[in-house]
C-alpha positions as CSV (number, residue, x, y, z in Angstrom):
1,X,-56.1,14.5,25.3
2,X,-57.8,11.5,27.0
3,X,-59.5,9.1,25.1
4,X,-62.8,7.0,25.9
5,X,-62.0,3.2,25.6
6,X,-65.1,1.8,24.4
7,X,-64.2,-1.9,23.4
8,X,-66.0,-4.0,21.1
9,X,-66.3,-7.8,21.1
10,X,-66.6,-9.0,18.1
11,X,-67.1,-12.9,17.6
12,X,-64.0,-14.1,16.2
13,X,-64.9,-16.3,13.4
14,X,-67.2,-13.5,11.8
15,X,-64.5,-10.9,12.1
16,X,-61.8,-12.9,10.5
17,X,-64.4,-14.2,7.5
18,X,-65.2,-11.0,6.9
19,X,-60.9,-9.5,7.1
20,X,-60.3,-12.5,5.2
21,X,-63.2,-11.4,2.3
22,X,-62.4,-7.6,2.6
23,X,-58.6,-7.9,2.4
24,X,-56.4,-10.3,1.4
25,X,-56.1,-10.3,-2.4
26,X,-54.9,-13.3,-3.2
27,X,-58.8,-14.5,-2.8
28,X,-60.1,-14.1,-6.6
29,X,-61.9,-11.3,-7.0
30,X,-60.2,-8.9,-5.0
31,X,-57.2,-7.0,-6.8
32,X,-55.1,-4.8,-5.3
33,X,-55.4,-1.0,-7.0
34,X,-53.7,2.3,-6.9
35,X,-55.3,4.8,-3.9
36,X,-58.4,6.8,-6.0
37,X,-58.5,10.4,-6.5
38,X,-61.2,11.9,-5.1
39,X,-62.7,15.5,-6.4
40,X,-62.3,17.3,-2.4
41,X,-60.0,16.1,0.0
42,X,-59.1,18.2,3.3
43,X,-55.9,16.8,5.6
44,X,-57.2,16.2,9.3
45,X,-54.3,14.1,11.2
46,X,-51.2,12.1,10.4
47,X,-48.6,9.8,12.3
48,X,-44.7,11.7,12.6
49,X,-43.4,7.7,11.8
50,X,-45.7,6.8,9.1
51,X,-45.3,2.3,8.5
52,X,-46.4,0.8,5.5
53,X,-47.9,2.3,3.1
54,X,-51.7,2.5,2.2
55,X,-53.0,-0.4,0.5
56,X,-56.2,-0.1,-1.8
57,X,-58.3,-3.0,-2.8
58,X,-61.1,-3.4,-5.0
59,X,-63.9,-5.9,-5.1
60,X,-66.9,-6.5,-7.2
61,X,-68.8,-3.8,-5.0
62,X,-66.6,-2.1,-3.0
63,X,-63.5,-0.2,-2.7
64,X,-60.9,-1.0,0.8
65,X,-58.5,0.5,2.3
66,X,-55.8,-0.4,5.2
67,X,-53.0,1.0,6.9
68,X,-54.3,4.4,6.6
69,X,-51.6,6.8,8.4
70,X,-52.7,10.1,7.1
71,X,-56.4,10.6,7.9
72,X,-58.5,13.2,5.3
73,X,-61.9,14.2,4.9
74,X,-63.7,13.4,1.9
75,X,-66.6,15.9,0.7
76,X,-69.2,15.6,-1.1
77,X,-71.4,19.1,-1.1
78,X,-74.8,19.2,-2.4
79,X,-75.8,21.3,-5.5
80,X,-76.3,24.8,-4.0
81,X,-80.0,25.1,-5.1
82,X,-80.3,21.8,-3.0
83,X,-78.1,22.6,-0.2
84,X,-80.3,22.3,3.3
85,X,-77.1,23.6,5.3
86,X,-76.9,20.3,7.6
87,X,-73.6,18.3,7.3
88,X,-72.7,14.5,8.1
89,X,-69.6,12.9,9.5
90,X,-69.8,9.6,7.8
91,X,-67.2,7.2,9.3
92,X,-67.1,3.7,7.6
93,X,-66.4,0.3,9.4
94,X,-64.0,-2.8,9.2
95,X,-63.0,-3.8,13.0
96,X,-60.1,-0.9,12.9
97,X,-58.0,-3.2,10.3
98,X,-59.8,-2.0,7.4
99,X,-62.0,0.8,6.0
100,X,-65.3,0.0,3.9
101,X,-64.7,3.1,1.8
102,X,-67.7,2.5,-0.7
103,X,-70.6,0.6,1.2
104,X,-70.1,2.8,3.8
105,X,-68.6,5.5,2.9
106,X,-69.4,7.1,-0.1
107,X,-72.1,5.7,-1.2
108,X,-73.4,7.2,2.0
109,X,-72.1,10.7,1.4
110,X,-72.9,10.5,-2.2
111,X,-77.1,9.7,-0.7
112,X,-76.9,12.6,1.7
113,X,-75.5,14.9,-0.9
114,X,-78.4,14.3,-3.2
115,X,-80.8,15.1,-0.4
116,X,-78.9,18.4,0.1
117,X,-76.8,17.3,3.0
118,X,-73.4,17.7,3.2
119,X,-71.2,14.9,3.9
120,X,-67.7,14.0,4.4
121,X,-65.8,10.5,4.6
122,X,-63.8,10.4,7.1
123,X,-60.4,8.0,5.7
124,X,-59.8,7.6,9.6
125,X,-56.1,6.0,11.1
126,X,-56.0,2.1,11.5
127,X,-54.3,-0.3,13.5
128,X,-50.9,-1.1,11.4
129,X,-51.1,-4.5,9.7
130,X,-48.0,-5.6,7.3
131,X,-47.5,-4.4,4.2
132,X,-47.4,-7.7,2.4
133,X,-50.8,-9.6,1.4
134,X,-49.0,-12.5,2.0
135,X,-47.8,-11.4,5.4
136,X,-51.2,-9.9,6.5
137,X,-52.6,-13.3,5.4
138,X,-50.4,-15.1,7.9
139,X,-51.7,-12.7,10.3
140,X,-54.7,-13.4,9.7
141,X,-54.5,-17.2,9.9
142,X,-52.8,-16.7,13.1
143,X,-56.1,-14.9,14.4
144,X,-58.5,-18.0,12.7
145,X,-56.3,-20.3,14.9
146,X,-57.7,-19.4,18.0
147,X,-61.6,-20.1,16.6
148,X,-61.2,-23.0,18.1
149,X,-61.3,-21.9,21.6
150,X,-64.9,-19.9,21.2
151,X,-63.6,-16.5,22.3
152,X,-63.9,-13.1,21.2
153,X,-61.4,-10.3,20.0
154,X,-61.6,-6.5,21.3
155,X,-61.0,-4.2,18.8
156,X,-60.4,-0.2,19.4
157,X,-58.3,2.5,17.9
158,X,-57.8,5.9,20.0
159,X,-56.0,7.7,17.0
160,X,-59.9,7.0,15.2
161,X,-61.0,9.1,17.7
162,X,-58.9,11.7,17.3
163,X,-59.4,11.5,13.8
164,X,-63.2,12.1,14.4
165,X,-62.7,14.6,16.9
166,X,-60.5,16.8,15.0
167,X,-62.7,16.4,11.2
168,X,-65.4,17.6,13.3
169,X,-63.7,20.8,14.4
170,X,-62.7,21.1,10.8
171,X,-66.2,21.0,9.5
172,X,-66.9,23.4,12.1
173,X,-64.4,25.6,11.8
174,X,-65.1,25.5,7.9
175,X,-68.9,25.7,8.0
176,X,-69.1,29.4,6.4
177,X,-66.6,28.5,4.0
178,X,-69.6,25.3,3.5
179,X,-72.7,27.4,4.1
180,X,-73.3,24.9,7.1
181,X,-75.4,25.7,9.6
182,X,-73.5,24.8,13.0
183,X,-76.2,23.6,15.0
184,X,-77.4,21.2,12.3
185,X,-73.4,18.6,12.0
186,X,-74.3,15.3,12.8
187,X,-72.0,12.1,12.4
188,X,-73.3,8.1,11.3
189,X,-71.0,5.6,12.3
190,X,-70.8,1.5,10.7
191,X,-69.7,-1.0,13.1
192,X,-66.2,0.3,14.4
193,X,-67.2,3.8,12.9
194,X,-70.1,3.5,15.4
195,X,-68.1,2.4,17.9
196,X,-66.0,6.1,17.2
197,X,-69.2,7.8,17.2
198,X,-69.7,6.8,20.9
199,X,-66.2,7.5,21.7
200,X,-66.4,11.2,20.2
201,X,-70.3,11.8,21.9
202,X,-68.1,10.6,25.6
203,X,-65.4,13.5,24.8
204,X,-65.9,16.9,26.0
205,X,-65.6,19.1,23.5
206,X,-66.9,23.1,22.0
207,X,-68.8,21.5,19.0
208,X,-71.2,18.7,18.3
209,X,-72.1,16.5,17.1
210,X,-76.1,17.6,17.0
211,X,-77.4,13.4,15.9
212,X,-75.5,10.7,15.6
213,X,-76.3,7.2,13.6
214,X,-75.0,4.0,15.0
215,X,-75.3,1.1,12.9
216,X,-74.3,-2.6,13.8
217,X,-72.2,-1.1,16.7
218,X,-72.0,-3.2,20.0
219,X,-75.6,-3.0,21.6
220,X,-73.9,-3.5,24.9
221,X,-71.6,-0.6,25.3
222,X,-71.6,1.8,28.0
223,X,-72.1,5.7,28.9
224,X,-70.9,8.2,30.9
225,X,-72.0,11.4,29.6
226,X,-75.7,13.4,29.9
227,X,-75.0,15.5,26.8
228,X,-76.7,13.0,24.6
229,X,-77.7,14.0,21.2
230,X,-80.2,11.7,19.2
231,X,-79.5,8.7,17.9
232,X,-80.6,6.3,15.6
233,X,-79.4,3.1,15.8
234,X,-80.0,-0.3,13.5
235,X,-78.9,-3.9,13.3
236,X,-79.6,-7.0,12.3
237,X,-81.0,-9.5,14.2
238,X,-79.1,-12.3,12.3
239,X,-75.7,-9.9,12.7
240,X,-72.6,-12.5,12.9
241,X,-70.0,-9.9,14.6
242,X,-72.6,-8.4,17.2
243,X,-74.0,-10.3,20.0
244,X,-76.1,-9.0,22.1
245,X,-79.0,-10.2,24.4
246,X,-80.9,-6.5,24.4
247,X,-80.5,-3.6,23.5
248,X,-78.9,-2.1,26.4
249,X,-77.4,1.2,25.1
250,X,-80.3,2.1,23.1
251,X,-81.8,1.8,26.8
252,X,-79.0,3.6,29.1
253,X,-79.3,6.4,26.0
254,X,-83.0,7.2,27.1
255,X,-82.2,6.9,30.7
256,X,-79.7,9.6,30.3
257,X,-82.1,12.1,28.8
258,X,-81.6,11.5,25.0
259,X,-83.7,10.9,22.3
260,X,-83.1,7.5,20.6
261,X,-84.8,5.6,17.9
262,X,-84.0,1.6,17.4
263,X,-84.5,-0.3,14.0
264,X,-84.6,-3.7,14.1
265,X,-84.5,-5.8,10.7
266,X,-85.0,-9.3,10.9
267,X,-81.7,-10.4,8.2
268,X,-79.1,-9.0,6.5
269,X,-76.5,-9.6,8.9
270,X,-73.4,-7.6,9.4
271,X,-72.1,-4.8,6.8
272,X,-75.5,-4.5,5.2
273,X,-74.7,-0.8,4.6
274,X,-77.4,1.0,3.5
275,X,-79.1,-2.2,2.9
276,X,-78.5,-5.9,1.8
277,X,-81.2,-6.3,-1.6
278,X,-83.4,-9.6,-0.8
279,X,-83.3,-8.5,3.0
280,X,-85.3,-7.0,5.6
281,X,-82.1,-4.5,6.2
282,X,-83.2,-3.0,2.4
283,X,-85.2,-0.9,4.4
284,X,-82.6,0.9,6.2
285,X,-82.0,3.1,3.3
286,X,-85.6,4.5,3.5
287,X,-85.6,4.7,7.2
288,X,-82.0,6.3,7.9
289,X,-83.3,9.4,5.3
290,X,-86.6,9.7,7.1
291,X,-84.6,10.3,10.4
292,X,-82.0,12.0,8.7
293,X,-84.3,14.8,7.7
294,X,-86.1,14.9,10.5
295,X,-82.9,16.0,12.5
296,X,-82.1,18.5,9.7
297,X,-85.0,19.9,8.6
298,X,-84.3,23.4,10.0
299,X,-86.5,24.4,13.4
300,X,-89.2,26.9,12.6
């Protein structure tokens, strides 16, 4: 299968502060634990030579994961008397090193499913790091060397679009098993999960995704394809990983004949989730379900 390339640049500095918070466990307050068990988990793709194992970490509000080999869908279905039929793909960030499983993962799902929506966390494949703390520390040291010189790092992952690809033929394969309606299977992407997101909408494929959410992605990427579903996208102004100097894609999205609504909060910089309390990005929660159930609500 041929994979889009959409790359990233992420300022340097920023993405190594926030590896250096999310990861290494040697910092205080971040311990390593054993991988959770979640209630509904459905296999989508996994590596034949599998490296290092998976390596859980949990801080005081958040729950990390790296070196993910096997990727798996977590669900989280509404109650049946709230159950809408829609469905969300919910992919979380951390520059492809890392996955924000709780700020941007479940938390989301565990939102949408309350609304009625059903959602599923995608655990997508990572670029391999070691399988030491210590050793991924050096690593990352090795990467905060080269501050100095002002630069930027690319970051992409094909295998995370694969991943996203394949959980969404899953979820559509699997939608009467779900009592999902198939025109109503959206996806929300945070930072390198957005960056998927674009990926998957440039693939040609037999099912959706019918509205995608793209938060603190790169505001400069590119496009190829008319088949644009709509968007919502939403940053930051004072975001630390994503420069931009407009918001180009939002722009090259319209021009191409899809729908797309911008939000724009003036802090709360990068990872704000659903929204950074004592920030303007607290409003995101409000203002994602508002579009979310616009796109859902089911046409008369």
């Amino acid at each position: 299968m041929k994979l889009s390339n959409h790359k990233g640049k992420l300022a340097l500095g920023g993405v190594i502060a926030l590896l250096l918070a999310a990861c290494a466990a040697p910092i205080p307050g971040f311990d390593r634990v054993d991988a959770p068990k979640f209630a509904s988990t459905i296999p989508v793709l996994s590596d034949e030579e599998a490296g290092d194992d998976e390596q859980w970490y949990r801080t005081e509000n958040n729950l990390i994961v790296r070196n993910v080999q096997q990727s798996e869908l977590i669900a989280y279905l509404p109650e049946p008397g709230k159950a809408t039929g829609a469905a969300v793909l919910v992919l979380p960030g951390g520059a492809f090193q890392i996955l924000s499983m709780s700020t941007e993962g479940t938390e989301v799902a565990e939102l949408l499913a309350e609304q009625g929506i059903a959602a599923f966390v995608l655990k997508y494949r990572l670029n391999p790091t070691p399988g030491s703390d210590l050793l991924f520390g050096i690593k990352l040291a090795a990467m905060m060397s080269r501050i100095a010189d002002g630069g930027a790092i690319e970051v992409s992952e094909p295998r995370a679009t694969a991943d996203a690809i394949e959980a969404l033929r899953v979820i559509d394969a699997e939608a009467d098993r779900w009592s999902l309606d198939r025109d109503r299977i959206g996806m929300i992407g945070f930072s390198a999960g957005a960056m998927t997101v674009l990926n998957v909408i440039e693939e040609p494929k037999p099912w959706g995704p019918d509205f995608v959410g793209y938060v603190y992605g790169p505001m400069d990427a590119g496009l190829t394809t008319d088949k644009l579903p709509p968007m919502l996208a939403a940053i930051a102004r004072d975001d630390e990983l994503i420069h931009y100097d407009s918001f180009a894609l939002v722009e090259r999205w319209r021009k191409r004949g899809g729908e797309a609504a911008l939000r724009v909060y003036e802090d709360g910089g990068h990872g704000f989730g659903l929204g950074k309390n004592g920030t303007d990005s607290a409003r995101f929660k409000a203002d994602l379900l508002e579009w979310l159930l616009s796109q859902v609500s089911p046409a008369d």
